[in-house]
C-alpha positions as CSV (number, residue, x, y, z in Angstrom):
1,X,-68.0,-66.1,76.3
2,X,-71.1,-66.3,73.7
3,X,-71.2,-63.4,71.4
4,X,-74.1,-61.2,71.9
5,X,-76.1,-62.3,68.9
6,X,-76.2,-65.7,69.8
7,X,-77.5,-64.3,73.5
8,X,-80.1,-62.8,71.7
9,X,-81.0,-65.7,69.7
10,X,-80.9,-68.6,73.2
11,X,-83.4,-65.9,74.1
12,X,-85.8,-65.5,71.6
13,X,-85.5,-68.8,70.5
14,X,-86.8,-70.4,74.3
15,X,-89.1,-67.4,75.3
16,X,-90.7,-66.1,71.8
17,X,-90.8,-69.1,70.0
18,X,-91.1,-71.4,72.9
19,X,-88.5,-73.9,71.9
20,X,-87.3,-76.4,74.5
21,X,-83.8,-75.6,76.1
22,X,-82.7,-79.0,75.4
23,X,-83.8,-78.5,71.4
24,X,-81.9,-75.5,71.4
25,X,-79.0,-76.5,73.1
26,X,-79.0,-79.2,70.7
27,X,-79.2,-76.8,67.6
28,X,-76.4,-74.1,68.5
29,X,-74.2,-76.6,70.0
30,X,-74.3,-75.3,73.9
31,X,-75.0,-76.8,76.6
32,X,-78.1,-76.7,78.4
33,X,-76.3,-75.1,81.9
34,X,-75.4,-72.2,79.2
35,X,-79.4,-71.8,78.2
36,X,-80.3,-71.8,81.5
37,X,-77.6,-68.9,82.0
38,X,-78.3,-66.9,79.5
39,X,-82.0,-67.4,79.9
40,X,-81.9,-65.4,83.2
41,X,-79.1,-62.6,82.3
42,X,-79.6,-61.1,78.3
43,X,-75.9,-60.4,78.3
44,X,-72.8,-62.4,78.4
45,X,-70.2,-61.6,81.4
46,X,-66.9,-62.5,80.9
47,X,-65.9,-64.1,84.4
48,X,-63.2,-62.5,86.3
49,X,-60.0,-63.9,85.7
50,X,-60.7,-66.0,82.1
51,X,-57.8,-65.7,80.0
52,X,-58.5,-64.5,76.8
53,X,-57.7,-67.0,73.9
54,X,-54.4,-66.1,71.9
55,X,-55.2,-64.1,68.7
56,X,-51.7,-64.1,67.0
57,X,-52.8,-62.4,63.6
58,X,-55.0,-59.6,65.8
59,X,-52.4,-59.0,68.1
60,X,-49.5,-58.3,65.4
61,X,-52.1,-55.9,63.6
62,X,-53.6,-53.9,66.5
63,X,-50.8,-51.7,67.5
64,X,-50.7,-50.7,63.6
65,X,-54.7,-50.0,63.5
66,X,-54.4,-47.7,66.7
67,X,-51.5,-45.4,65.4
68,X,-54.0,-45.3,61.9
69,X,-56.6,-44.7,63.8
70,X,-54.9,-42.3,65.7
71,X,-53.1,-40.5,62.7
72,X,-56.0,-40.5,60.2
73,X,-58.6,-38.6,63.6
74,X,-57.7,-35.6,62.4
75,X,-58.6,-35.9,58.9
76,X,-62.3,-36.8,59.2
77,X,-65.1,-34.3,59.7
78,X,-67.9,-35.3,61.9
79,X,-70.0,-37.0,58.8
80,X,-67.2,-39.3,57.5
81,X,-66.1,-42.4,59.4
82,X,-62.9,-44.2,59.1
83,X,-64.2,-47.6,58.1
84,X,-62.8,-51.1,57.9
85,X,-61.8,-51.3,54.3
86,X,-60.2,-48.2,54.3
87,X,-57.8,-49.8,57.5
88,X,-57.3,-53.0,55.7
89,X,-56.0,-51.2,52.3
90,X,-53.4,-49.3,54.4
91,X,-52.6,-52.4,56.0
92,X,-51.7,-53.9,52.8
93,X,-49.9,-51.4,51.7
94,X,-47.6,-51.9,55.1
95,X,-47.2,-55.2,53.7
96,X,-49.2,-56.8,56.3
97,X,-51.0,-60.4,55.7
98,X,-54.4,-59.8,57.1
99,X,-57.5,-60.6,56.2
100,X,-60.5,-57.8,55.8
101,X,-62.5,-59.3,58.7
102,X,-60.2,-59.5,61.3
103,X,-59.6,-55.9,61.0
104,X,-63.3,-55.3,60.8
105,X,-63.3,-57.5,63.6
106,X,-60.8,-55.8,65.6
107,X,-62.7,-52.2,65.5
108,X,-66.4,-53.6,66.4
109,X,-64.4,-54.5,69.5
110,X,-62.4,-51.5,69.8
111,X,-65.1,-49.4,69.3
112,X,-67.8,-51.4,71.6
113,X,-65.0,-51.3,74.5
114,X,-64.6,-47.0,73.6
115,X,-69.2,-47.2,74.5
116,X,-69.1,-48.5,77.3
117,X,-67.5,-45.9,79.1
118,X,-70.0,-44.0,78.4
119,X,-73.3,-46.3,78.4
120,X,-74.5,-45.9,82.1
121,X,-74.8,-49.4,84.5
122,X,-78.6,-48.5,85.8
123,X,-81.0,-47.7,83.4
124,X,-84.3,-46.0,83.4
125,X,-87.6,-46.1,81.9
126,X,-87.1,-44.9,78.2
127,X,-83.7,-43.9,78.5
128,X,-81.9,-46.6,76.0
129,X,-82.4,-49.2,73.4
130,X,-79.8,-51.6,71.8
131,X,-79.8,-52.2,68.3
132,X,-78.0,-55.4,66.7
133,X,-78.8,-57.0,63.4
134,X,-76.7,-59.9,62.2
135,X,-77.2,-63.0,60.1
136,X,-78.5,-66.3,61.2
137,X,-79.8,-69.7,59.5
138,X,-83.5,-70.4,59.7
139,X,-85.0,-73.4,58.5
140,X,-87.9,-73.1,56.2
141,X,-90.1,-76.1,55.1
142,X,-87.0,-78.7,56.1
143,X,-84.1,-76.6,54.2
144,X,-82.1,-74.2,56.1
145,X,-81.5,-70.8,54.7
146,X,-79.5,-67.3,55.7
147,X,-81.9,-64.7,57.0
148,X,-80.7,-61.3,59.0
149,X,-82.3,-60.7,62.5
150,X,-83.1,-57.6,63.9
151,X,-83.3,-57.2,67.5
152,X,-83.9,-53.6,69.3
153,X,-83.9,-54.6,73.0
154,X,-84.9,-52.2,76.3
155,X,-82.6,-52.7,79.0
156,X,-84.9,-51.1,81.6
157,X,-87.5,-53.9,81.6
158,X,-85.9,-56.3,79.4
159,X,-88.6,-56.5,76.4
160,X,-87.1,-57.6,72.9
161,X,-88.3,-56.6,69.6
162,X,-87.2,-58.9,66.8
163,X,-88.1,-59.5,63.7
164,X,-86.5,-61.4,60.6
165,X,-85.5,-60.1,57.3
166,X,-84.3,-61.6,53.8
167,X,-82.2,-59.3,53.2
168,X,-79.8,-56.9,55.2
169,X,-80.4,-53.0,53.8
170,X,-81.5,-49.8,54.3
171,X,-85.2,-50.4,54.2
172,X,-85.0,-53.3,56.4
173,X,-83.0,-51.2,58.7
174,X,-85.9,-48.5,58.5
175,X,-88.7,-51.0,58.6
176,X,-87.6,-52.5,61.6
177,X,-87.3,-49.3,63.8
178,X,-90.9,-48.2,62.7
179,X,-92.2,-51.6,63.7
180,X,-90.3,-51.6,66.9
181,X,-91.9,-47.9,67.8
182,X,-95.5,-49.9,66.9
183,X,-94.6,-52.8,69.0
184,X,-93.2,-50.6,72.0
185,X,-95.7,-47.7,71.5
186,X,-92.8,-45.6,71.2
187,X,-88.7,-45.4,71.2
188,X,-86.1,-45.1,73.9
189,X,-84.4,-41.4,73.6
190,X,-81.2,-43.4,72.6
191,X,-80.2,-46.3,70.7
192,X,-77.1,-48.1,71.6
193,X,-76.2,-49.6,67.9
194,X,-74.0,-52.9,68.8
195,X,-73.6,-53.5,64.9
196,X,-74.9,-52.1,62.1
197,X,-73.7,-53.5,58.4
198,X,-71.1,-50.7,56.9
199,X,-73.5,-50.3,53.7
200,X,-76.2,-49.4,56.0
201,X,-76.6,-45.4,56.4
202,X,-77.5,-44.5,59.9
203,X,-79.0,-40.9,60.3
204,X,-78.8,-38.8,63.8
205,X,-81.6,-36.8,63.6
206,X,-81.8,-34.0,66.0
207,X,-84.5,-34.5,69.1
């Protein structure tokens, strides 16, 4: 299964920057039945029955991350978040051999499974927006470079709003809502954020 970013970039890659599927294919190292997939659905679906591939390091670790998770719940308040690093110390200190992103890893997933319960299958006009920015290579005048896409998408009618940035912080995060609201004349009432960079502050504002 394609990870969502690289859904997003098939996407806007064919139908913003009208790039042929074979070209494409070509460059992310897919075939050309998977651009045509993903071309008519914006999100990967795991098929029923597909064994997931062995993950020996993330399977020793996860029962340990749950119990943290679990035993460290009740001593956060509502503002403070129990973040990757914070895991991946204690997990050293358990004299576990595990690398930072793996954890980190390990509770995007968790947490994106622990959404979905709650992230309604029909949506309506205005309702939601998802929210992903992630690093990709561009290339620029022949030489190929890292760059960070952001990509606010509307489920309802399937419109994207991306735009690329050299850098991945705070104002980019900012700059990138205010230009979606100009592009869409407007924001969902929600924002689904599928990942957000842990140095990045993200303010709930009451509505």
């Amino acid at each position: 299964m394609l990870r969502m970013e690289k859904v997003y970039v098939i996407r806007h890659k064919v139908l913003v920057e009208r790039r042929s599927g074979r070209s494409v294919a070509r460059e992310l190292g897919v075939s050309r039945n998977t651009i045509s997939k993903y071309l008519q659905t914006s999100e990967p679906v795991r098929k029923p029955g597909a064994a997931p591939r062995p993950r020996p390091v993330t399977d020793k670790i996860a029962p340990r991350i749950d119990e943290i998770l679990s035993e460290w719940a009740g001593r956060v308040t509502p503002k403070q978040r129990i973040t990757g690093s914070l895991i991946h110390r204690q997990l050293l200190k358990d004299n576990y051999q595990v690398g930072i992103t793996v954890v980190r890893d390990y509770i995007r997933e968790k947490r994106r499974r622990a959404a979905e319960v709650f992230i309604p299958l029909v949506h309506h006009p205005g309702e939601e927006g998802q929210f992903d920015f992630f690093d990709v290579d561009v290339e620029e005048d022949g030489v190929f470079r890292k760059a960070w896409k952001l990509v606010l998408r509307l489920p309802y009618s399937g419109r994207d709003f991306v735009r690329l940035y050299d850098s991945c912080d705070q104002l980019s995060f900012l700059d990138g809502h205010v230009r979606a609201a100009a592009h869409f004349n407007g924001l969902p009432q929600r924002i689904v954020l599928d990942y957000v960079p842990r140095h990045i502050i993200v303010l709930m504002c009451p509505v």
